[in-house]
C-alpha positions in Angstrom: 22.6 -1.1 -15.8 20.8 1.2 -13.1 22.4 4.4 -14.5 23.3 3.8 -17.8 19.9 2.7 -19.0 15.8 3.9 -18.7 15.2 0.5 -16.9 17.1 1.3 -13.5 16.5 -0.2 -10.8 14.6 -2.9 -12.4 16.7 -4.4 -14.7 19.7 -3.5 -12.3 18.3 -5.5 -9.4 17.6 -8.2 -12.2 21.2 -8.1 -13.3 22.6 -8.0 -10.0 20.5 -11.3 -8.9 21.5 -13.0 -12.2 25.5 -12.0 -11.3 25.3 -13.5 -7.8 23.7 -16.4 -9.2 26.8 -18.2 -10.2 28.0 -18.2 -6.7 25.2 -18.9 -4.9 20.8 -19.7 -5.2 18.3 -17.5 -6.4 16.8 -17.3 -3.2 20.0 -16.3 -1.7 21.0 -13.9 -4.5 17.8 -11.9 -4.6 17.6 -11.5 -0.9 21.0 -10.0 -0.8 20.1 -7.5 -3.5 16.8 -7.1 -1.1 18.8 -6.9 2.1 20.9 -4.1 0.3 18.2 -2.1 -1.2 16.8 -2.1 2.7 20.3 -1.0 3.8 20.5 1.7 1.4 17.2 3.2 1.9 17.8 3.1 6.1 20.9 5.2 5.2 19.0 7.7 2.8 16.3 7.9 5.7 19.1 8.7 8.7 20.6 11.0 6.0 17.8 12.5 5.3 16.2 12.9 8.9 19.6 14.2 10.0 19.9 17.0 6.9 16.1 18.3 8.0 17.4 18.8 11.4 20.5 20.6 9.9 18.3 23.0 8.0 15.6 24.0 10.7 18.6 24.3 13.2 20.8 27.0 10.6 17.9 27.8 8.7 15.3 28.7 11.8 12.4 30.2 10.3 10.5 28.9 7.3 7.2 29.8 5.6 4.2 27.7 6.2 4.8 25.4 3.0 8.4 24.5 4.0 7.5 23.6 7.0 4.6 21.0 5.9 7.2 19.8 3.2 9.4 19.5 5.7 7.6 17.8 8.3 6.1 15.2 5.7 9.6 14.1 4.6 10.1 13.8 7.9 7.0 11.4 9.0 7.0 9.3 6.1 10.8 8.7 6.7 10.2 7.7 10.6 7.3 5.9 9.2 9.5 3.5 7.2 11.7 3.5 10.3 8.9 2.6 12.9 7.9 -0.1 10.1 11.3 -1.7 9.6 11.3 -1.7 13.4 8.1 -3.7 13.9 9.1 -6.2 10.7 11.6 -7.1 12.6 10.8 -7.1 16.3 7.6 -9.0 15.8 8.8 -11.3 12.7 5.9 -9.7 10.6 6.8 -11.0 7.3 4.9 -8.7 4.3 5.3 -10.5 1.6 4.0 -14.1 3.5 0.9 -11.3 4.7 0.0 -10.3 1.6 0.2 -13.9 -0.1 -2.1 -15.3 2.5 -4.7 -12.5 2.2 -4.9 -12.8 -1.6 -5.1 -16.6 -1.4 -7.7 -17.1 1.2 -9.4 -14.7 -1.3 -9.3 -17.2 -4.3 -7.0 -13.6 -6.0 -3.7 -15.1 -5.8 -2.7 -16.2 -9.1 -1.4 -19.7 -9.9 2.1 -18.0 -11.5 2.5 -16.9 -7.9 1.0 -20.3 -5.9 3.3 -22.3 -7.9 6.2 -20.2 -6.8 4.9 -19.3 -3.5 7.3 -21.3 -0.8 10.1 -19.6 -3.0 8.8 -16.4 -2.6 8.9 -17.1 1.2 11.9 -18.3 1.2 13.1 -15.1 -0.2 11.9 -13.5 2.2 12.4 -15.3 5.6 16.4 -15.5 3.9 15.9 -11.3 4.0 14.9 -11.4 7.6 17.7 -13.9 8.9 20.4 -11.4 7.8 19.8 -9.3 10.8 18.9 -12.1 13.1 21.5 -14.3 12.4 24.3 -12.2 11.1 23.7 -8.6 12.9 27.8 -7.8 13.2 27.7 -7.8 9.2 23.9 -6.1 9.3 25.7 -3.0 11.1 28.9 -3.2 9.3 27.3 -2.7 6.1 24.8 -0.3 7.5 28.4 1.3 8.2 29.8 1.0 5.1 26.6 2.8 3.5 26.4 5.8 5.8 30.4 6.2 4.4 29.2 6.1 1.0 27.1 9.2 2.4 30.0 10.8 4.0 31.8 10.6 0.6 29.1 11.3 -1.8 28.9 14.9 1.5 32.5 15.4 0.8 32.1 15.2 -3.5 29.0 17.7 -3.3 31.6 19.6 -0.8 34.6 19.9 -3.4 32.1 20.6 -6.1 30.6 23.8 -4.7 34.0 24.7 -3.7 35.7 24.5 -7.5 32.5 26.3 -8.4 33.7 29.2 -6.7 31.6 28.8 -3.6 32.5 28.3 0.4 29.7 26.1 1.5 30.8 24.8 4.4 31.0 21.0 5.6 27.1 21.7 6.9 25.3 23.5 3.6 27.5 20.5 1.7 25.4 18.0 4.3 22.3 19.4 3.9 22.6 19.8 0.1 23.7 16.2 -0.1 20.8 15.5 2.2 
């Protein structure tokens, strides 16, 4: 459903709740769709933080544009990092935040306040994985930095069948 039609990600995620359903809660499916959405994008972010290293160490020199590309990919990245960090070290939950903000406000509406310990629930199920469970937290953190290695290796064999001699590092970086 997330490649092979214009809704991606949002029907995919829907589909993939609606799937895990019959084996388990709502609450409990969608947080595990959550908790690997989080786990994928920690992956692209060490991938990607890793491939910018890669490039200014073989590349060296770059022109004043690349280099403010570069070092924006680079902070927003270690932003999400440093904020993933904090949401977990100090049990800030966003999602309970923003609801409290909005309903001390009078904005929140009532779809939402009907719905609203759910919603937390949701999320306070998202933050137990690493609490609670961190052996599987790092083994599927593990898993998805594979999935990396792999999808390395495909862009690796690719170039090579094209007629080109990348090498394991242009393949990373590439990939990256």
């Amino acid at each position: 459903v997330n490649l092979m039609t214009v809704t991606g990600p949002f029907l995919g995620d829907a589909t993939k709740v609606a799937l895990l359903q019959r084996k388990q809660t709502i609450a409990h499916s969608a947080a595990a769709v959550i908790v690997d959405n989080i786990l994928y994008y920690i992956t692209v972010g060490v991938l990607i933080l890793s491939g910018v290293g890669l490039l200014v160490v073989s590349v060296g020199e770059f022109d004043n544009a690349t280099r403010y590309a570069l070092g924006i990919v680079v902070a927003l990245v270690l932003l999400m990092f440093i904020g993933l960090a904090a949401a977990v070290k100090f049990d800030i939950k966003p999602v309970s935040f923003v609801l409290k903000r909005l309903d001390r406000k009078g904005l929140l509406p009532k779809a939402i306040t009907s719905r609203r310990e759910y919603i937390l629930g949701i999320e306070t199920n998202v933050f137990s994985v690493y609490h609670e469970r961190p052996r599987t937290f790092y083994l599927l953190l593990f898993i998805g930095m594979l999935t990396h290695a792999i999808s390395v290796w495909e862009v690796h064999l690719v170039l090579e069948m094209l007629g080109f001699a990348p090498g394991v590092i242009k393949s990373y970086i590439i990939e990256s």
